[in-house]
Structure formats: structure tokens, C-alpha cells
N, CA, C and O atoms as a MOPAC input file, in Angstrom:
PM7 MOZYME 1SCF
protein

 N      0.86600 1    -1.17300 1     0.00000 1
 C      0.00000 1     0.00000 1     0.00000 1
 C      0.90600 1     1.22800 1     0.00000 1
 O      1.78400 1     1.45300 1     0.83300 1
 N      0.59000 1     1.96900 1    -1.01100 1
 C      1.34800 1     3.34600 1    -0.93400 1
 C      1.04500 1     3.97200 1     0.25400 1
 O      0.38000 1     3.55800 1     1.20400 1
 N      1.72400 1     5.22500 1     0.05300 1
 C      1.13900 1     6.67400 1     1.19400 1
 C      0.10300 1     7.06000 1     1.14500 1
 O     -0.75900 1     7.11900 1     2.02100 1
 N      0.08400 1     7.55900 1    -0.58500 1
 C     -1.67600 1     8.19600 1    -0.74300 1
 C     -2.39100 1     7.13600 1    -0.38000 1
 O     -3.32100 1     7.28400 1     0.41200 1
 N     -2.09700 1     5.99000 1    -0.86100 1
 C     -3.49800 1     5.05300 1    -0.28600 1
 C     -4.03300 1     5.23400 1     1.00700 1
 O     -5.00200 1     5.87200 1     1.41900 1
 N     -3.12800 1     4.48300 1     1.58600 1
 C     -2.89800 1     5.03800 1     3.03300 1
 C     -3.64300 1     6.08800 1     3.63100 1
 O     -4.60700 1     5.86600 1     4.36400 1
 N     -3.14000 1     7.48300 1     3.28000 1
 C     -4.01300 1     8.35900 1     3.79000 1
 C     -5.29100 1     8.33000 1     3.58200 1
 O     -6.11500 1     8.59900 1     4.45600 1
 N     -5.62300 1     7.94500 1     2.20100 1
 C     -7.26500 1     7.59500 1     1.85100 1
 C     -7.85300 1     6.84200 1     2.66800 1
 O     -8.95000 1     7.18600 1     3.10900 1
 N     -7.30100 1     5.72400 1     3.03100 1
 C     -8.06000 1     4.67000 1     4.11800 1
 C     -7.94500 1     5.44700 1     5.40600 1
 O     -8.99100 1     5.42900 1     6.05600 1
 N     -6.78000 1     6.24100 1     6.04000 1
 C     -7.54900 1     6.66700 1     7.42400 1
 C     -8.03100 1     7.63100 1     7.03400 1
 O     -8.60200 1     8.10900 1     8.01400 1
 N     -8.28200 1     8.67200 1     5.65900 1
 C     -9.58100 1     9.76900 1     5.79300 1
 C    -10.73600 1     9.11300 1     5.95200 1
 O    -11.54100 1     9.45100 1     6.82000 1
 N    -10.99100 1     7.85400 1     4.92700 1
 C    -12.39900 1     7.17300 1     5.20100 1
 C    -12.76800 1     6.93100 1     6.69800 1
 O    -13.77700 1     7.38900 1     7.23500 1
 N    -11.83200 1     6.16100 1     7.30100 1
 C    -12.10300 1     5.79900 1     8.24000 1
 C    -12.27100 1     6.74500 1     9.61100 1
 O    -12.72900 1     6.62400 1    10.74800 1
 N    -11.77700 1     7.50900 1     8.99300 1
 C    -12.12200 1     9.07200 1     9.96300 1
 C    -13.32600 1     9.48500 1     9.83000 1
 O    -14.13700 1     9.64800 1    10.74200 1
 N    -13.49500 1     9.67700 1     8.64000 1
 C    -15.15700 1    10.22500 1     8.31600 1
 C    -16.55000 1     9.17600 1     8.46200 1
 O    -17.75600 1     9.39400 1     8.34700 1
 N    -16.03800 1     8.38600 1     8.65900 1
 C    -16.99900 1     6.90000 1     8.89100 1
 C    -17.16100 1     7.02500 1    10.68200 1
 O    -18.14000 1     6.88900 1    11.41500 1
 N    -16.30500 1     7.21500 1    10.84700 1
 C    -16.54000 1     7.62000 1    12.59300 1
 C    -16.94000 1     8.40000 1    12.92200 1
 O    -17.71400 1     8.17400 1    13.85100 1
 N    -16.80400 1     9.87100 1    12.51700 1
 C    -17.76000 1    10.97900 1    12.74800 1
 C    -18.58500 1    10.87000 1    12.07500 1
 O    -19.49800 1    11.28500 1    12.78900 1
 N    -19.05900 1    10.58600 1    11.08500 1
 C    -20.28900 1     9.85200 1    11.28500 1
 C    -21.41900 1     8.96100 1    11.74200 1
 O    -22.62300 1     8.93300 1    11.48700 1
 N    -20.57000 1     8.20200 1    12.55300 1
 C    -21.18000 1     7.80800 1    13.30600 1
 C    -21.37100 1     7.62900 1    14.46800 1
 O    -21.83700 1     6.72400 1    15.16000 1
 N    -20.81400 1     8.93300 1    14.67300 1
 C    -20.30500 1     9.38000 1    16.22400 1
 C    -21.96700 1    10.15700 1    16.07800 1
 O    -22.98500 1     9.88500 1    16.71500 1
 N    -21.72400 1    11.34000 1    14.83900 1
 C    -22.97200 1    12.30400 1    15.07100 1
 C    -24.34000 1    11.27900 1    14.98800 1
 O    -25.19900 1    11.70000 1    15.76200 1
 N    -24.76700 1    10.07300 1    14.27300 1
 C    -25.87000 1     9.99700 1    13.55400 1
 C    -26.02400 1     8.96000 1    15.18800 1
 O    -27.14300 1     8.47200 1    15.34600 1
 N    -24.95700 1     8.65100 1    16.32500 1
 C    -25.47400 1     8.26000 1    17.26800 1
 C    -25.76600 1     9.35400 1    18.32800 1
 O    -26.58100 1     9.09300 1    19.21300 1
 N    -25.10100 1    10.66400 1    18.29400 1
 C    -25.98700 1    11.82200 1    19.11000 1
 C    -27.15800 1    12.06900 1    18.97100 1
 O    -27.93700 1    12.30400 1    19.89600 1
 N    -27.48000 1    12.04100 1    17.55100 1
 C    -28.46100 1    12.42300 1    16.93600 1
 C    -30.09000 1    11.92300 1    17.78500 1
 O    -31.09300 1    12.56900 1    18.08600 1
 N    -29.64500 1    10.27200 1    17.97000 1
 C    -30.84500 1     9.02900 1    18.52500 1
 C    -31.58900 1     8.96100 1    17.30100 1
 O    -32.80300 1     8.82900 1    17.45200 1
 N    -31.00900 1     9.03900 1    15.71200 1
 C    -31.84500 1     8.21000 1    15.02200 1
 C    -31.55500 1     7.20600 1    15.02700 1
 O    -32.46000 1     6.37200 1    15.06900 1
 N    -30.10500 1     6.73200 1    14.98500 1
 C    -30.18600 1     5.01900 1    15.11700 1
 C    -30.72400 1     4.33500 1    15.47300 1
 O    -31.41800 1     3.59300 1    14.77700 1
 N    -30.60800 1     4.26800 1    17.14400 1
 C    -31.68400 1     3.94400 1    17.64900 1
 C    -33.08300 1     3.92700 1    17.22300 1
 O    -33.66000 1     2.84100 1    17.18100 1
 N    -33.68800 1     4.98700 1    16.90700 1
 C    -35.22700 1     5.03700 1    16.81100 1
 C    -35.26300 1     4.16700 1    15.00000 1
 O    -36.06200 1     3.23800 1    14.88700 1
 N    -34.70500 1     4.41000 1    14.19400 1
 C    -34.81000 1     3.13500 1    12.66400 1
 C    -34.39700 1     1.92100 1    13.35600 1
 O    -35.08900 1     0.94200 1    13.07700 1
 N    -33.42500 1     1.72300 1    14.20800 1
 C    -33.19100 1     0.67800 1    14.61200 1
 C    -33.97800 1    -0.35200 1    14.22100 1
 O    -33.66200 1    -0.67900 1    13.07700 1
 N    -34.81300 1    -0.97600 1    14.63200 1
 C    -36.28000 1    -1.94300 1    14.48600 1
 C    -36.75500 1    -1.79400 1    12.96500 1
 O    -37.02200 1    -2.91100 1    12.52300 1
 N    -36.95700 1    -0.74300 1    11.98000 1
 C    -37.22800 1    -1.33600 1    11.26600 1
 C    -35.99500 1    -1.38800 1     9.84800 1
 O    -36.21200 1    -1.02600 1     8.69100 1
 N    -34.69600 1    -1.96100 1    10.42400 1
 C    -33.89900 1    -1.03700 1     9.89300 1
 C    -33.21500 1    -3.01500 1     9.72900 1
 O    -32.81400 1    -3.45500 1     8.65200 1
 N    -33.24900 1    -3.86200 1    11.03000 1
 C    -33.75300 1    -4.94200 1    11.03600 1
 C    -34.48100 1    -6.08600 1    10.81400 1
 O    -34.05300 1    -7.24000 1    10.81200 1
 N    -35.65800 1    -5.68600 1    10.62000 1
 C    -37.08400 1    -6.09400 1     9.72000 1
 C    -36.70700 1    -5.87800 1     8.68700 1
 O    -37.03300 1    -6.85500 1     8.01200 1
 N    -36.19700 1    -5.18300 1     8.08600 1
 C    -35.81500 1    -5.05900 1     6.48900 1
 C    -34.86100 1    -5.83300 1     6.12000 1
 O    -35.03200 1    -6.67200 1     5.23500 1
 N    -33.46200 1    -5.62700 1     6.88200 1
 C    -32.59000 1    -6.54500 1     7.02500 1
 C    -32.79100 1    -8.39600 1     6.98300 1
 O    -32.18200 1    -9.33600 1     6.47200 1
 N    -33.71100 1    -8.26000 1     7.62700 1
 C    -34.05100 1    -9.99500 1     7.94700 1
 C    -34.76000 1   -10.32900 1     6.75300 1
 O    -34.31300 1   -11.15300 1     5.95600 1
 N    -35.67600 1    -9.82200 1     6.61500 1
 C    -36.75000 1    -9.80900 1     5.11100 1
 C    -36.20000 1    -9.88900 1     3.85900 1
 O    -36.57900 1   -10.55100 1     2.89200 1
 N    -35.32600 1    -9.19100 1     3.96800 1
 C    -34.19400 1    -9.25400 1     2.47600 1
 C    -33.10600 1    -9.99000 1     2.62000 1
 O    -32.48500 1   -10.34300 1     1.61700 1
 N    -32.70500 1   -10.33500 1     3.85200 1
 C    -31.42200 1   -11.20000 1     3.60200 1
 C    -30.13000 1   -10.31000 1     3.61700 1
 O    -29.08900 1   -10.89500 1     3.91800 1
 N    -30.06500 1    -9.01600 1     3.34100 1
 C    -29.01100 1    -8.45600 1     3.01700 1
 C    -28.85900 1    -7.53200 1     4.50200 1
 O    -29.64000 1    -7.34100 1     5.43400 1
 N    -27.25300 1    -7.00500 1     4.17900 1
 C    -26.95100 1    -5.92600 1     4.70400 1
 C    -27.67100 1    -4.87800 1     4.53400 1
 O    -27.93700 1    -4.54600 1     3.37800 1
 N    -28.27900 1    -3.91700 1     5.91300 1
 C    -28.57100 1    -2.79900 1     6.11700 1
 C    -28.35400 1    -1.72100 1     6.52400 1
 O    -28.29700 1    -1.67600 1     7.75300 1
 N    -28.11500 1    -0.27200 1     5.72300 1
 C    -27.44700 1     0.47100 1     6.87500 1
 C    -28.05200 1     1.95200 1     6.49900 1
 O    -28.63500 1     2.37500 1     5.50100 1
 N    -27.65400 1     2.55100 1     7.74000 1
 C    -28.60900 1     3.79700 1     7.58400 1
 C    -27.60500 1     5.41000 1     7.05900 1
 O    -26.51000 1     5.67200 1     7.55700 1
 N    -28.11300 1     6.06200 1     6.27400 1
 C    -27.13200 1     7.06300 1     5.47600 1
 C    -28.60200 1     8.20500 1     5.99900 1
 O    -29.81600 1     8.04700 1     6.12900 1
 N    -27.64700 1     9.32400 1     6.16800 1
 C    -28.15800 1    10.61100 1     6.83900 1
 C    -27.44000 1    11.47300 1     5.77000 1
 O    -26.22200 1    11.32000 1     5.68600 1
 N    -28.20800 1    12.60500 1     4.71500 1
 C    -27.47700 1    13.60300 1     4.44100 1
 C    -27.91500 1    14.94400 1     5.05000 1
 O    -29.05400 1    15.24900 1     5.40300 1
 N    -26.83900 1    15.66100 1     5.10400 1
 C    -27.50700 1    16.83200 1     5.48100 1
 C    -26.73500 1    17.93600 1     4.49000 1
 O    -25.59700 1    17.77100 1     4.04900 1
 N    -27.66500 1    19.19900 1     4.20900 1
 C    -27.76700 1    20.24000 1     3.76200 1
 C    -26.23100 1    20.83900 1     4.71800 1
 O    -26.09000 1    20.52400 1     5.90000 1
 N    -25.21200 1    21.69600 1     3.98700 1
 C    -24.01100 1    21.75200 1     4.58300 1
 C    -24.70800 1    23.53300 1     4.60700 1
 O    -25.40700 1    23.89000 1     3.65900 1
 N    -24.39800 1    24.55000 1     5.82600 1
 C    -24.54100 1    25.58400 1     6.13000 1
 C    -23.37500 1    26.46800 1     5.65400 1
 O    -22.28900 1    25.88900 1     5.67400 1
 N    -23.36200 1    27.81700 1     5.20700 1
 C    -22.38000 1    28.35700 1     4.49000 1
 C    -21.83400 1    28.26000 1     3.72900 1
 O    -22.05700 1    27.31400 1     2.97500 1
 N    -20.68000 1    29.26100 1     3.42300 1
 C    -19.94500 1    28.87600 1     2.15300 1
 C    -19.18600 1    27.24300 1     1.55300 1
 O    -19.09200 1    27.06500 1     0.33900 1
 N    -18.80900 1    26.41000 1     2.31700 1
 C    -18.50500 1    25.35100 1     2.57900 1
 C    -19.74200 1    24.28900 1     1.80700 1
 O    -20.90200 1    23.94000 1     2.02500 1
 N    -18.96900 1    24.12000 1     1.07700 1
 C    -19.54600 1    22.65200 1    -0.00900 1
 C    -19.05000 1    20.89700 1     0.13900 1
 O    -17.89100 1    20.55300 1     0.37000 1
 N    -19.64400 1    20.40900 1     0.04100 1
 C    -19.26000 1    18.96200 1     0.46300 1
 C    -18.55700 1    18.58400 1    -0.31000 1
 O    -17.76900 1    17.70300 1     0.03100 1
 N    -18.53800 1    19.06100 1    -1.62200 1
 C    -17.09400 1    18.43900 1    -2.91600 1
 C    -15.77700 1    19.49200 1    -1.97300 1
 O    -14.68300 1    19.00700 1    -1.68500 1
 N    -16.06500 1    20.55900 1    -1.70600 1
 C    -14.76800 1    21.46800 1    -1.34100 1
 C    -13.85800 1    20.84100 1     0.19500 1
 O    -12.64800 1    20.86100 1     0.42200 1
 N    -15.16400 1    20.24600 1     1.17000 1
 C    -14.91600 1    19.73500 1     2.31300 1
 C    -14.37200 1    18.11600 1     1.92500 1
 O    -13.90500 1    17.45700 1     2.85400 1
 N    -14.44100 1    17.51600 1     0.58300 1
 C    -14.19800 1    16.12700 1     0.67300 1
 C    -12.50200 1    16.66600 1    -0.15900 1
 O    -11.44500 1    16.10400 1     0.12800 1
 N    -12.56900 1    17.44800 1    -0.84700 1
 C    -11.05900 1    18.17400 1    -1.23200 1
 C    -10.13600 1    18.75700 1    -0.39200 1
 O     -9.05400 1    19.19700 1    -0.78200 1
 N    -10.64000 1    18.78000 1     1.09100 1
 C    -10.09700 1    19.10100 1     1.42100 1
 C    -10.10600 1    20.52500 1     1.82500 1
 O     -9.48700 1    20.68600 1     2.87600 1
 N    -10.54800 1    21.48200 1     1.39000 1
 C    -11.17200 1    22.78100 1     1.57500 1
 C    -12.00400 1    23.01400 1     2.49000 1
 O    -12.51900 1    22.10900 1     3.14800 1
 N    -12.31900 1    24.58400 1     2.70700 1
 C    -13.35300 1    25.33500 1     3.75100 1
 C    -14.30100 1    25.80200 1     2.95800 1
 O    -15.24900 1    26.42900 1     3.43200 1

């Protein structure tokens, strides 16, 4: 594994944690929880829950995934 790789895997893995650091402050997990499961079981497959949110200010989510403010 190179460097850049490297850094790519702990940005993901950085941003995968604050994410799911916030979307467990939040208490939606919890509350889809149940049917988040039921779906899961019903289909057989992996389930998982994705939250977007609207980014406030000048700050864009392509500029914030570049690295930018």
C-alpha cells in the first residue's frame, strides 16, 4: 500500500466515525433501529442507515471532501 493510499483509508475511516459518532448523538439510530432490522431480515441483506444533510455556508461537500473550507 502506498502513502496516498494510506491516507485515503484513514480519511475514510475518519469520516466513517464521525459519522457515526454524530448519527449516534443524533438518537436516530436507535429510533430506525427496528425497522432497519425487519428489512434486514426480510431481504437477507446488509442494512445500513445514510443521513445527508444540507451543509450551512460557504462550505460545499465536494470542497470539504477536497479538502477545503
Amino acid at each position: 500500500m502506498n502513502a496516498v493510499s494510506s491516507e485515503v483509508t484513514q480519511d475514510r475511516a475518519y469520516l466513517t466515525s464521525l459519522g457515526l459518532g454524530f448519527l449516534g448523538a443524533l438518537g436516530i439510530v436507535d429510533a430506525a433501529q427496528p425497522l432497519l432490522d425487519g428489512l434486514a431480515e426480510r431481504s437477507g441483506e446488509l442494512v445500513r442507515l445514510a443521513v445527508a444533510e444540507e451543509l450551512a455556508g460557504s462550505a460545499s461537500a465536494s470542497n470539504l471532501l477536497r479538502g477545503g473550507s
